[in-house]
C-alpha positions as a Markdown table, in Angstrom:
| # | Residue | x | y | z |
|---|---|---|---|---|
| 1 | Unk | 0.0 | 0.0 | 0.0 |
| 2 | Unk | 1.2 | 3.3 | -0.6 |
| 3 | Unk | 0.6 | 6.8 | 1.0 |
| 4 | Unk | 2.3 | 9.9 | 2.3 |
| 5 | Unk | 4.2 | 9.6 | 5.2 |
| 6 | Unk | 3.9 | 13.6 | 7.5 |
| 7 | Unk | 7.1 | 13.7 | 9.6 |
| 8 | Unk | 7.5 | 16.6 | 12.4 |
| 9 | Unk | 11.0 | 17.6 | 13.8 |
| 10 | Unk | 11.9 | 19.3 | 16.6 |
| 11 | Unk | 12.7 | 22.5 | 15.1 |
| 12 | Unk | 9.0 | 22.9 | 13.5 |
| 13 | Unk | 10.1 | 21.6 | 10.4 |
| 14 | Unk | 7.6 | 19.1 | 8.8 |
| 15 | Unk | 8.6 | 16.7 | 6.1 |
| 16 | Unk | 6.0 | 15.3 | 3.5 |
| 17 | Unk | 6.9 | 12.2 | 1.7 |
| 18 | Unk | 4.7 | 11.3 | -0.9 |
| 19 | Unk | 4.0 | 8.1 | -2.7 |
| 20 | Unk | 6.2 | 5.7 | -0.5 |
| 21 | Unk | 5.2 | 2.2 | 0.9 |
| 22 | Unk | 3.5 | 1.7 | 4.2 |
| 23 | Unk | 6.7 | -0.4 | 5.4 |
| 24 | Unk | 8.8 | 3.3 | 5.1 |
| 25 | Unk | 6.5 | 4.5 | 7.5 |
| 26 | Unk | 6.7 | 2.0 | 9.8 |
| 27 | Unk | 10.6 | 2.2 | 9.7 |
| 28 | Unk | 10.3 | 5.7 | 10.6 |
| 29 | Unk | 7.4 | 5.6 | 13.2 |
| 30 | Unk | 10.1 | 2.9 | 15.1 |
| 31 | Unk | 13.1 | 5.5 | 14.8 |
| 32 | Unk | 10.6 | 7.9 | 16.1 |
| 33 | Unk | 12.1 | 9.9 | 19.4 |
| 34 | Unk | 15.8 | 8.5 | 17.9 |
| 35 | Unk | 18.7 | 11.6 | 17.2 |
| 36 | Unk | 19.0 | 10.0 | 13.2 |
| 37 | Unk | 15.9 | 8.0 | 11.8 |
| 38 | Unk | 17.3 | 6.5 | 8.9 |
| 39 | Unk | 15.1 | 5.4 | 6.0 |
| 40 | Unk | 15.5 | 3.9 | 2.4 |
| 41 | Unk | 13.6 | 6.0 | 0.3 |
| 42 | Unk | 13.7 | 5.8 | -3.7 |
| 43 | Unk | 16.9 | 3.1 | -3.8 |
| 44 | Unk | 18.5 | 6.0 | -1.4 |
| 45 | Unk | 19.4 | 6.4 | 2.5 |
| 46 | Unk | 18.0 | 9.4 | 3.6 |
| 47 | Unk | 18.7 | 10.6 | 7.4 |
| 48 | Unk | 15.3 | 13.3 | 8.5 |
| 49 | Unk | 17.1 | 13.5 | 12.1 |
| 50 | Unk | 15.5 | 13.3 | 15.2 |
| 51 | Unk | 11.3 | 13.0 | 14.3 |
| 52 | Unk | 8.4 | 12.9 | 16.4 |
| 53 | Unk | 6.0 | 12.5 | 16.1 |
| 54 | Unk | 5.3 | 11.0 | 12.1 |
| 55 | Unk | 1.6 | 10.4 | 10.9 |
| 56 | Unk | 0.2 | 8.1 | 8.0 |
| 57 | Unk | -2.0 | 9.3 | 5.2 |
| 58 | Unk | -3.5 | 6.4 | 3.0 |
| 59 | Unk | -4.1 | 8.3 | 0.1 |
| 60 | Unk | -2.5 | 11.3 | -1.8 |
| 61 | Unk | -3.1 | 15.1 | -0.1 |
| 62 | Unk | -4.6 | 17.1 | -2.4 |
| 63 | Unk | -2.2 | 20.0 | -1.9 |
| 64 | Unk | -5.1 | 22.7 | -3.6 |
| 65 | Unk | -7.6 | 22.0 | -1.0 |
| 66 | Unk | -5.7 | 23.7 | 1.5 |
| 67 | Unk | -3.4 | 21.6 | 3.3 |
């Protein structure tokens, strides 16, 4: 299943990843609280930092409704 994985950081950053696999998520929601959560995204290791807390969207945002 695929969806868009909403990651928040301590610094009020949030991070919106788009189209990725529910397993991503999951990797990231155990990393959550951790100083590097590590992730495999698109063949590529990507480090977000320290993330918490990181929400699941089933479907695509529909960025022109207002989100």
């Amino acid at each position: 299943m695929k969806g868009t994985a909403i990651l928040f950081q301590p610094n009020q950053k949030v991070t919106v990843i788009e189209n990725v696999d529910h397993e991503v998520y999951e990797t990231i929601k155990q990393q959550c609280g951790c100083s590097h959560c590590n992730c495999k995204v698109e063949n590529n290791v990507v480090d977000f930092g320290k993330v918490s807390p990181v929400f699941w969207h089933a479907e695509e945002v529909d960025w022109a409704y207002g989100y």
